[in-house]
C-alpha positions as CSV (number, residue, x, y, z in Angstrom):
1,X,-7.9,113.4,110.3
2,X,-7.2,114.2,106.5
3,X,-4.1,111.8,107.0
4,X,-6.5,109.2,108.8
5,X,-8.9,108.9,105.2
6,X,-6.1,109.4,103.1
7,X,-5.0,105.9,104.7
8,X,-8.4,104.4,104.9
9,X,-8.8,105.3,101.5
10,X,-5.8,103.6,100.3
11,X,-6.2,100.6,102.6
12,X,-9.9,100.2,101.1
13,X,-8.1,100.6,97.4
14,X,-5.6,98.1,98.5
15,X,-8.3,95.3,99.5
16,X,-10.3,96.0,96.5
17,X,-7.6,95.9,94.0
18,X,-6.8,92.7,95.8
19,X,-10.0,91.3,95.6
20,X,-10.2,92.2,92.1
21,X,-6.7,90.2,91.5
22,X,-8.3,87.0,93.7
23,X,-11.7,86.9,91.9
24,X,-10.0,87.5,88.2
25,X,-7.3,84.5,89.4
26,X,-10.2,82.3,90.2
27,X,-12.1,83.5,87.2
28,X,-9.1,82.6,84.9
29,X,-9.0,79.2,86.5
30,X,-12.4,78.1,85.9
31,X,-12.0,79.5,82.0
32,X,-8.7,77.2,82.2
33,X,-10.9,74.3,83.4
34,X,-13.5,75.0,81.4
35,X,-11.5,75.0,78.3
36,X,-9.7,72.1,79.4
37,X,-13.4,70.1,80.0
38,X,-14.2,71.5,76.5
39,X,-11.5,69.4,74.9
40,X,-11.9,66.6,76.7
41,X,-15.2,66.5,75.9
42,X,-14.1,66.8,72.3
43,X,-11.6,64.0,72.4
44,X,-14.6,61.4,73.7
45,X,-16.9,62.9,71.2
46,X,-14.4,61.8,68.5
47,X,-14.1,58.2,70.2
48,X,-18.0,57.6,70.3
49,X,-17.9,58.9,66.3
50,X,-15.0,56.0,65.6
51,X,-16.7,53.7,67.9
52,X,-20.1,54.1,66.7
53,X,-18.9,54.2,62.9
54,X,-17.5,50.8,64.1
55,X,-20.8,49.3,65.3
56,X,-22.5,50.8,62.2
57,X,-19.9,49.0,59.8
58,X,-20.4,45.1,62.1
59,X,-23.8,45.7,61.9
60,X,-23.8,46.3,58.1
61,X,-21.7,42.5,57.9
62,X,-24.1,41.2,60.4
63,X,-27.2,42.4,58.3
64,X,-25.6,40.3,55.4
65,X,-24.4,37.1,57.0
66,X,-27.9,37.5,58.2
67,X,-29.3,37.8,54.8
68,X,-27.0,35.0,53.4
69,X,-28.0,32.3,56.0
70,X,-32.3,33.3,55.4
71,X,-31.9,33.1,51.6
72,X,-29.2,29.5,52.0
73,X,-31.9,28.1,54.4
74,X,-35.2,28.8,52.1
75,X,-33.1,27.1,49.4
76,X,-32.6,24.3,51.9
77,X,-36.1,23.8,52.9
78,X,-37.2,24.3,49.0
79,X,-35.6,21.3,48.2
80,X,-36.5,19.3,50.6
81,X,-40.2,20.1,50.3
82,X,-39.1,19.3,46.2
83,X,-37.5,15.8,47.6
84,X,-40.4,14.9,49.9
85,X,-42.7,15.0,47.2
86,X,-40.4,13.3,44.5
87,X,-40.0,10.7,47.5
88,X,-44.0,10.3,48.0
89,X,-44.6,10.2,44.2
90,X,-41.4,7.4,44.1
91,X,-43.2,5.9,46.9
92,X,-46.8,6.0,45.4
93,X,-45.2,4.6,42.0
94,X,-43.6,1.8,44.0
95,X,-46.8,0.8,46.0
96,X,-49.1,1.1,42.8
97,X,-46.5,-1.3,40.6
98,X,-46.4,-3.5,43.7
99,X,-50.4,-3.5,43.8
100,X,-50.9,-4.4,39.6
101,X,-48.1,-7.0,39.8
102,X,-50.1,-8.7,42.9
103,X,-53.8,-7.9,41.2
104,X,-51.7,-9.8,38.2
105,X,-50.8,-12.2,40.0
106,X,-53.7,-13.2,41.8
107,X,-55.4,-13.2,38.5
């Protein structure tokens, strides 16, 4: 009987120390993929960083081509709200020597 739970005894060892070796294999995977995730996830960080530096640096050139054609175009419509006028005043000159040279006329 003594011989009997020696074995048992062993045998139960036996499974647990095999147990132990299955469950710290598996737990040494998932630290492996873990780790593995953890510099992946790294590596894409530093893309997005680059690629968003990227985006930051086009929208800085945008922001000034943008700025460049809104100050060119209210210098285009200045002048030509300054040539309309000069046109109506060249106009208004035009129709009032017209009008005295056919009041002098008719006089």
């Amino acid at each position: 009987m003594q011989n009997y739970d020696q074995a048992k005894n062993l045998v139960l060892e036996l499974v647990d120390v095999k147990v132990d070796m299955a469950v710290e294999k598996t737990i040494n995977r998932v630290v492996d993929q873990i780790s593995g995730l953890k510099t992946q996830i790294h590596g894409e960080m530093s893309d997005l960083k680059s690629q968003i530096r990227s985006l930051e640096h086009e929208a800085i050139a945008v922001n000034t081509n943008l700025s460049v054609i809104n100050k060119t175009q209210e210098q285009i419509r200045t002048k030509f709200i300054e040539y309309a006028f000069k046109t109506v005043w060249v106009a208004l000159g035009s129709f009032a020597v017209f009008a005295i040279a056919h009041l002098h006329a008719l006089i």
